[in-house]
Structures are given as structure tokens and as C-alpha cells.
Backbone as a chain_set.jsonl record, in Angstrom:
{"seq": "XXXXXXXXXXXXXXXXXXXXXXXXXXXXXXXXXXXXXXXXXXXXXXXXXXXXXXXXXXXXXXXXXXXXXXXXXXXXXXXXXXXXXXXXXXXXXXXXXXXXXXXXXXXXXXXXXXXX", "coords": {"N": [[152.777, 40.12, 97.827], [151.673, 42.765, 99.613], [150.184, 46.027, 98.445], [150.93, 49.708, 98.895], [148.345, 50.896, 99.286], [147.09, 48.746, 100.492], [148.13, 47.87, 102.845], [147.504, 50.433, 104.079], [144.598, 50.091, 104.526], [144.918, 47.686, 106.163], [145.798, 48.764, 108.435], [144.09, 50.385, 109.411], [141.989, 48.931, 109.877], [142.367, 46.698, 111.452], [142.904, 47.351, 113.824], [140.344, 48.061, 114.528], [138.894, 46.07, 114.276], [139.626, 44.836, 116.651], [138.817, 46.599, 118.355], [135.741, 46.413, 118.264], [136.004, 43.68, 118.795], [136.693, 42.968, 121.922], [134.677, 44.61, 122.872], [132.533, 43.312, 122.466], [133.127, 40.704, 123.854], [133.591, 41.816, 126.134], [130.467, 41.674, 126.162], [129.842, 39.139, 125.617], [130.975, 37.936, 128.043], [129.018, 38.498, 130.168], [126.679, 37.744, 128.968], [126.817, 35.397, 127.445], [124.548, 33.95, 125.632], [123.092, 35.46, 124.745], [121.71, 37.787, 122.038], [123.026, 40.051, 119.6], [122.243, 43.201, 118.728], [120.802, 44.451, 115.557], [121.94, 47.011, 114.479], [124.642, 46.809, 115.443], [125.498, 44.247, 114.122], [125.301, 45.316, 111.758], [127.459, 46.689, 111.299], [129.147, 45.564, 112.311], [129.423, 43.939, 110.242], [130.223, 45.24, 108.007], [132.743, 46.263, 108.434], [133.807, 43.387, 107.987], [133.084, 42.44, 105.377], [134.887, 44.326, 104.19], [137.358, 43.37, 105.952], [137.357, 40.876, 104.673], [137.933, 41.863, 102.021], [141.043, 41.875, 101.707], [142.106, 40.31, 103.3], [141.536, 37.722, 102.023], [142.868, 35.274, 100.668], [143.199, 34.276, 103.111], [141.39, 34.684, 105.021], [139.278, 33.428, 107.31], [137.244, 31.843, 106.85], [136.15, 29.796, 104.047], [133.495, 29.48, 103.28], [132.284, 31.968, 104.509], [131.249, 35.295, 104.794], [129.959, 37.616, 105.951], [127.433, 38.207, 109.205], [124.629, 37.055, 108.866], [121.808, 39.089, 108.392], [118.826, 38.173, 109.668], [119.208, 36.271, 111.161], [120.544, 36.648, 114.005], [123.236, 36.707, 115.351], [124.8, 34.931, 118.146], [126.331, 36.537, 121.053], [128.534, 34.991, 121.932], [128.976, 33.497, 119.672], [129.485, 36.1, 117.721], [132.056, 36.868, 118.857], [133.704, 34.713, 118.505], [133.983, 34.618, 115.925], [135.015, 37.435, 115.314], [137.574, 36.95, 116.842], [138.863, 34.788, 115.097], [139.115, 36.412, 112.83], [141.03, 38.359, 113.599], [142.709, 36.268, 113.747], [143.379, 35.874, 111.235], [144.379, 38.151, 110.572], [146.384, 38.473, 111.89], [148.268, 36.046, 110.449], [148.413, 37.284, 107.851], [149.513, 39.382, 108.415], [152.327, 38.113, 109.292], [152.627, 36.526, 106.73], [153.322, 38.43, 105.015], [155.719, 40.457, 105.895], [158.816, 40.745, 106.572], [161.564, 40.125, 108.653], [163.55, 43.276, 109.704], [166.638, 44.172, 108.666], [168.943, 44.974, 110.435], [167.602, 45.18, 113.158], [164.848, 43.134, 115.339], [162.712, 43.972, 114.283], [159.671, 43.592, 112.52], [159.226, 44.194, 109.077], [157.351, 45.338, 106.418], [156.788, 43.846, 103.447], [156.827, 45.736, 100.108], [154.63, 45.651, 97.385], [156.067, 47.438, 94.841], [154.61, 49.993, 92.985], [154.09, 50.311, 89.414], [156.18, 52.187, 87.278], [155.491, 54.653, 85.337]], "CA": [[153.145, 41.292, 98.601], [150.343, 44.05, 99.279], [150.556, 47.18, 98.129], [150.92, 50.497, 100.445], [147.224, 50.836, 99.92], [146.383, 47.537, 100.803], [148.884, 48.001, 103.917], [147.194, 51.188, 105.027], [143.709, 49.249, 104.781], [145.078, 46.479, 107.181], [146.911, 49.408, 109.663], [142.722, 50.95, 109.939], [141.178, 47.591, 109.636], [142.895, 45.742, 112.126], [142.36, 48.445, 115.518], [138.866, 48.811, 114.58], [138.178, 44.77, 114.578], [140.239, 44.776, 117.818], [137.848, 47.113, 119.152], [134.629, 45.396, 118.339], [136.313, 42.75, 119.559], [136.51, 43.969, 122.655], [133.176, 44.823, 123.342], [131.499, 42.063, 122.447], [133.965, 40.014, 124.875], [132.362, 41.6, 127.434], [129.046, 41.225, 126.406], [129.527, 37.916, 125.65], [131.308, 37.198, 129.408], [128.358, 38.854, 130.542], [125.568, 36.9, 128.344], [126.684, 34.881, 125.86], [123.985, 33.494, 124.292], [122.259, 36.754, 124.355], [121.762, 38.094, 120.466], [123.627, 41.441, 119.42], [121.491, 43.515, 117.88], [120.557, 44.819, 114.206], [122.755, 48.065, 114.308], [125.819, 46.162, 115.784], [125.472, 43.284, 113.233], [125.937, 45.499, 110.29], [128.801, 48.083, 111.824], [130.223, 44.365, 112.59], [129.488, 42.989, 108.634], [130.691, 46.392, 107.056], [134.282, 45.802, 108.812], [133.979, 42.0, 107.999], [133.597, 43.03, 104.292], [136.52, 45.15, 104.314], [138.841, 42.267, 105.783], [137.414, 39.596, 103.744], [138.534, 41.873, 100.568], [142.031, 42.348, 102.086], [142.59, 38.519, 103.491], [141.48, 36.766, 100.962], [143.397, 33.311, 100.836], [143.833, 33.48, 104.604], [140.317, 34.962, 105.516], [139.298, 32.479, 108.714], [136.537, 30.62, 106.254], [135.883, 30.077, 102.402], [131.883, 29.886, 102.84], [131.556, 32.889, 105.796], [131.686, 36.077, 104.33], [129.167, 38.529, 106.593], [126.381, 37.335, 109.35], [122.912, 36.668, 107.782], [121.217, 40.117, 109.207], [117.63, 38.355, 109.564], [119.731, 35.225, 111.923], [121.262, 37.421, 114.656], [124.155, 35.945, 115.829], [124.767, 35.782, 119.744], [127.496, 37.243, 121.695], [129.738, 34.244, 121.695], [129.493, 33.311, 118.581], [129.918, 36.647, 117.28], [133.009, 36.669, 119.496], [134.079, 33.307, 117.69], [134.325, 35.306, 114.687], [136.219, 37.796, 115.002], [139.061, 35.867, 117.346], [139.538, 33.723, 113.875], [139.541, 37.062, 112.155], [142.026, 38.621, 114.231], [144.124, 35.298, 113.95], [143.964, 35.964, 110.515], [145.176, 39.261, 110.138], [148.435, 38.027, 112.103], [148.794, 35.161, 109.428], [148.505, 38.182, 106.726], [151.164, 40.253, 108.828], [153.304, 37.304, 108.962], [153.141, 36.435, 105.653], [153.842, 40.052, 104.27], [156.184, 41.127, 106.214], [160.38, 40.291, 106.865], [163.043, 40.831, 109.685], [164.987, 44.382, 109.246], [168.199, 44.094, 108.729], [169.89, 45.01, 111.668], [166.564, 44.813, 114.355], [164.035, 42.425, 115.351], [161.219, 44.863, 113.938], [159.602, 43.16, 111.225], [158.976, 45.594, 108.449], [156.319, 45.505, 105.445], [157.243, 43.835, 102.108], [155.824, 46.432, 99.546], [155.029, 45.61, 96.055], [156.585, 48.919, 93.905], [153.523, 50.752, 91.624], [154.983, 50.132, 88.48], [156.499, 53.479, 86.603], [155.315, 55.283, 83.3]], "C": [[152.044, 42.345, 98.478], [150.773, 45.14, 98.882], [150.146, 47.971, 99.504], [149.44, 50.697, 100.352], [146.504, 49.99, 100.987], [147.032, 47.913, 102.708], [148.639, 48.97, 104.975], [145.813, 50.618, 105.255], [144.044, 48.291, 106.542], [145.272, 47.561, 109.018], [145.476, 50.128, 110.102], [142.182, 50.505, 110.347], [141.403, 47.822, 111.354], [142.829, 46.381, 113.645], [140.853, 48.368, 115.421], [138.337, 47.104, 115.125], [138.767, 44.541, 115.882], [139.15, 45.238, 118.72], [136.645, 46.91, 119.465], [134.733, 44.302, 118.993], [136.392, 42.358, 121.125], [135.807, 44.262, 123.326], [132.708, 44.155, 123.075], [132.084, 40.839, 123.297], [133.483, 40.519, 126.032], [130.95, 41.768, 127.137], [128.883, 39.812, 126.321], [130.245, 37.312, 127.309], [130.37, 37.776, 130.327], [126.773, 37.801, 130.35], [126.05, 37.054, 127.171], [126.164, 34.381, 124.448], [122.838, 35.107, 124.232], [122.884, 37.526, 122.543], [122.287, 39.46, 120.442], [122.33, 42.087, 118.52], [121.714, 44.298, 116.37], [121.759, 46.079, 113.865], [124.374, 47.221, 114.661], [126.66, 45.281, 114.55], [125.822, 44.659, 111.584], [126.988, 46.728, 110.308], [129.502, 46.709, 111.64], [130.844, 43.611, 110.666], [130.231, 44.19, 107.788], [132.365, 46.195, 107.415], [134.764, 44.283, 108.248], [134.471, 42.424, 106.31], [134.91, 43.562, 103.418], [138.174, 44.028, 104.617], [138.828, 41.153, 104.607], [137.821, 40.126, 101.961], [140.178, 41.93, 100.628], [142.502, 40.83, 102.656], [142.796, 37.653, 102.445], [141.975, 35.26, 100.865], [143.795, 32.758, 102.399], [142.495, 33.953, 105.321], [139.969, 33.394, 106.417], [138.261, 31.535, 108.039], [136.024, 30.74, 105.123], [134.179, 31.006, 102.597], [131.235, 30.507, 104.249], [132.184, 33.963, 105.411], [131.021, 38.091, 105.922], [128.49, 37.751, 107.723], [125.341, 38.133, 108.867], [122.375, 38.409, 109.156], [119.503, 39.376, 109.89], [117.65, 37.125, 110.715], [120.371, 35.914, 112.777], [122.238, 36.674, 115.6], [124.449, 36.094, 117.61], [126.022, 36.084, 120.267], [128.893, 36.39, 121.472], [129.683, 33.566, 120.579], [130.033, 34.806, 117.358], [131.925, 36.865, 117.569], [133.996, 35.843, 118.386], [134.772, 33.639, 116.822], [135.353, 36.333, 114.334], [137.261, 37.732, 115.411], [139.741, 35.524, 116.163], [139.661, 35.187, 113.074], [141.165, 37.727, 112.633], [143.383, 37.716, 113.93], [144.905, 35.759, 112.489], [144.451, 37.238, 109.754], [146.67, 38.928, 110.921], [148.67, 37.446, 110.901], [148.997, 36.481, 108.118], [149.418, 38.507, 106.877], [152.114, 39.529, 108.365], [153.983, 36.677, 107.466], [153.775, 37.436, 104.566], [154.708, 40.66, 104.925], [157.999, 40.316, 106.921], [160.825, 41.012, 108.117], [163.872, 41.924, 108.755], [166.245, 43.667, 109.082], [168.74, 44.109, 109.864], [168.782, 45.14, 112.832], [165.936, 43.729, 113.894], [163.058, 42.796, 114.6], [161.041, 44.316, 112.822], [158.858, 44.358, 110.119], [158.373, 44.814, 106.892], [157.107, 44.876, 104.017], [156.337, 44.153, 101.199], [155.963, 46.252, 98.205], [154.688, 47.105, 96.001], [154.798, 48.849, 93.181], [154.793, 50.747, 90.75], [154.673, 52.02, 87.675], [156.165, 53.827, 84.971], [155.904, 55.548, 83.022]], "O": [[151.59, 42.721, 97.397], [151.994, 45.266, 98.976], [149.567, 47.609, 100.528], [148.981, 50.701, 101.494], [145.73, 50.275, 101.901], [146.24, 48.165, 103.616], [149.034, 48.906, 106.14], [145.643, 50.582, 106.474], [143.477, 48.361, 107.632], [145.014, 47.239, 110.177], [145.546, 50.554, 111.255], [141.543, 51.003, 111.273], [140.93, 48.623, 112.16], [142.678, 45.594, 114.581], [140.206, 48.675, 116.423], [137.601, 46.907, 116.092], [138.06, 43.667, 116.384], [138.637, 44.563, 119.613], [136.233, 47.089, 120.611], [133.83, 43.857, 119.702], [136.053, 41.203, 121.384], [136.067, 44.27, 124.529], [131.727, 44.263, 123.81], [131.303, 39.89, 123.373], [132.989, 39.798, 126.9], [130.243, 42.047, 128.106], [127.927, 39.253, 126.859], [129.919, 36.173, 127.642], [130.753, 37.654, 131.491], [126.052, 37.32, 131.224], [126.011, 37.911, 126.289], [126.542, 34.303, 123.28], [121.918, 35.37, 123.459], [124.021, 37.682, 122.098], [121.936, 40.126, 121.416], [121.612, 41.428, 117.767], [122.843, 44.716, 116.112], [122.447, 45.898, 112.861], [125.168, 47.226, 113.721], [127.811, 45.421, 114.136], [126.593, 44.507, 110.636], [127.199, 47.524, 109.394], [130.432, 46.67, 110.835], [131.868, 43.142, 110.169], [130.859, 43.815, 106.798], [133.133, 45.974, 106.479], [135.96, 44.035, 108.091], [135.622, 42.654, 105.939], [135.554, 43.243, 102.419], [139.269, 43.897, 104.069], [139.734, 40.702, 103.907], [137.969, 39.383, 100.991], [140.698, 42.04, 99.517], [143.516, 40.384, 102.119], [143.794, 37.045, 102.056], [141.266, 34.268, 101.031], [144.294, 31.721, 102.836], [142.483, 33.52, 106.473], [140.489, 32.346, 106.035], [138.243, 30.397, 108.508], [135.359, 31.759, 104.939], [133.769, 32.141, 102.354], [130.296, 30.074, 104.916], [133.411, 34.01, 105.492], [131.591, 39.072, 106.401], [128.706, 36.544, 107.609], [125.193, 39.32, 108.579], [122.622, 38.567, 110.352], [118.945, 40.155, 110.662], [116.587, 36.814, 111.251], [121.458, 35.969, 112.202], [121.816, 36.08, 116.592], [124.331, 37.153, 118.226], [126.918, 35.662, 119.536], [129.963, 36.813, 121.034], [130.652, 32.81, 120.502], [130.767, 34.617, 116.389], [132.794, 36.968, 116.702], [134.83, 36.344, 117.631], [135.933, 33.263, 116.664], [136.23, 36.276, 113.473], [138.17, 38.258, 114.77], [140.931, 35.793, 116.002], [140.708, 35.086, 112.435], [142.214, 37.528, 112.021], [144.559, 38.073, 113.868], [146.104, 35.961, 112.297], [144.825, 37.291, 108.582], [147.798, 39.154, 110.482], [149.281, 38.152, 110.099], [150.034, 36.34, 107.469], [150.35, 38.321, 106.095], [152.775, 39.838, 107.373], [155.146, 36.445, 107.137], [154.495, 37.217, 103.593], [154.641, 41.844, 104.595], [158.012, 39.373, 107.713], [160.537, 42.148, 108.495], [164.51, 41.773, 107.713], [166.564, 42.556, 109.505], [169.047, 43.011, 110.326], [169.464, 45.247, 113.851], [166.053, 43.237, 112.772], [162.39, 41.868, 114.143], [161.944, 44.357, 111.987], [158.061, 45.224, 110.479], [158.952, 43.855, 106.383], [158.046, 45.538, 103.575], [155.296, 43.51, 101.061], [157.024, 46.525, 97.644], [153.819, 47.793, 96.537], [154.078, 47.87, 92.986], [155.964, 51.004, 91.029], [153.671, 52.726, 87.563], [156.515, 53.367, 83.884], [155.912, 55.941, 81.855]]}, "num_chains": 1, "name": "protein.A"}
């Protein structure tokens, strides 16, 4: 169960990779194999960072943490990337989170901070 930090992490995260997402969907349905450039790539790896400390056992691949800054990845494969991230911030939701009681609305299961 995450904690409410972890939970407000995901609730910042998770719009921002949407939004990159986003824009590089149309650059890549524009020109896909065209390369993103240097500034993009590490706005894109600084967010990646951030999920891959917050995923963790459901992050989209053991041995893909950032891309290589010096290998510039191109539009649709950046794309690629964060689709599977995206997927796996649902799988996070889903796994952290229950049916209310009396609605559909699924609502947050929060581990307690333990009391002094």
C-alpha cells in the first residue's frame, strides 16, 4: 500500500507523463523516426526517474531505467515508452486502490504513518 506521499507523487507524476505523452504523439504522427532532441530527452528522463522510483515492481522494464542522452531516441520509440509507462501507472492504481463502499469510485488504500 503507498503512502499519502507516495500517492501525491503518482497524482503529479501521472498528468505530467500524460502530457509529454501527448506531444510527442504528434511529433511522432508527424515524423516518427525523426530524433527528439537533447533538452526534451532529459525533461523526458527526469519524469522517467521519478516513476521508476514510485513503480518499482510494475515499472514497464527491469533493464530500462532513463534514455542513454548521447543515443537520442526517435519520436516513436520515445512514444513506445511512455504508452508502457502510462500502462503502468494504471497497473499501480489498480493495484493500490479498492471499490468504496457504497459507489463505484475506487478510492486509495493508504498505509497509516505509524504513531509515537
Amino acid at each position: 500500500m503507498p503512502t499519502q506521499k507516495e500517492i501525491d507523487i503518482y497524482e503529479e507524476l501521472k498528468p505530467k507523463i500524460t502530457s509529454v505523452r501527448d506531444t510527442v504523439k504528434v511529433l511522432s504522427s508527424k515524423k516518427p523516426d525523426e530524433h527528439l532532441n537533447l533538452f526534451k530527452i532529459r525533461r523526458i528522463n527526469i519524469l522517467l526517474q521519478q516513476a521508476n522510483s514510485l513503480l518499482q515492481d510494475v515499472k514497464p522494464y527491469s533493464d530500462f531505467d532513463t534514455f542513454a542522452e548521447d543515443e537520442l531516441p526517435s519520436n516513436s520509440d520515445a512514444l513506445l515508452i511512455l504508452e508502457l509507462y502510462l500502462e503502468a501507472f494504471k497497473r499501480y492504481w489498480l493495484n493500490n486502490t479498492t471499490h468504496g463502499n457504497w459507489d463505484l469510485e475506487r478510492e486509495w488504500k493508504i498505509t497509516k504513518s505509524k504513531k509515537k
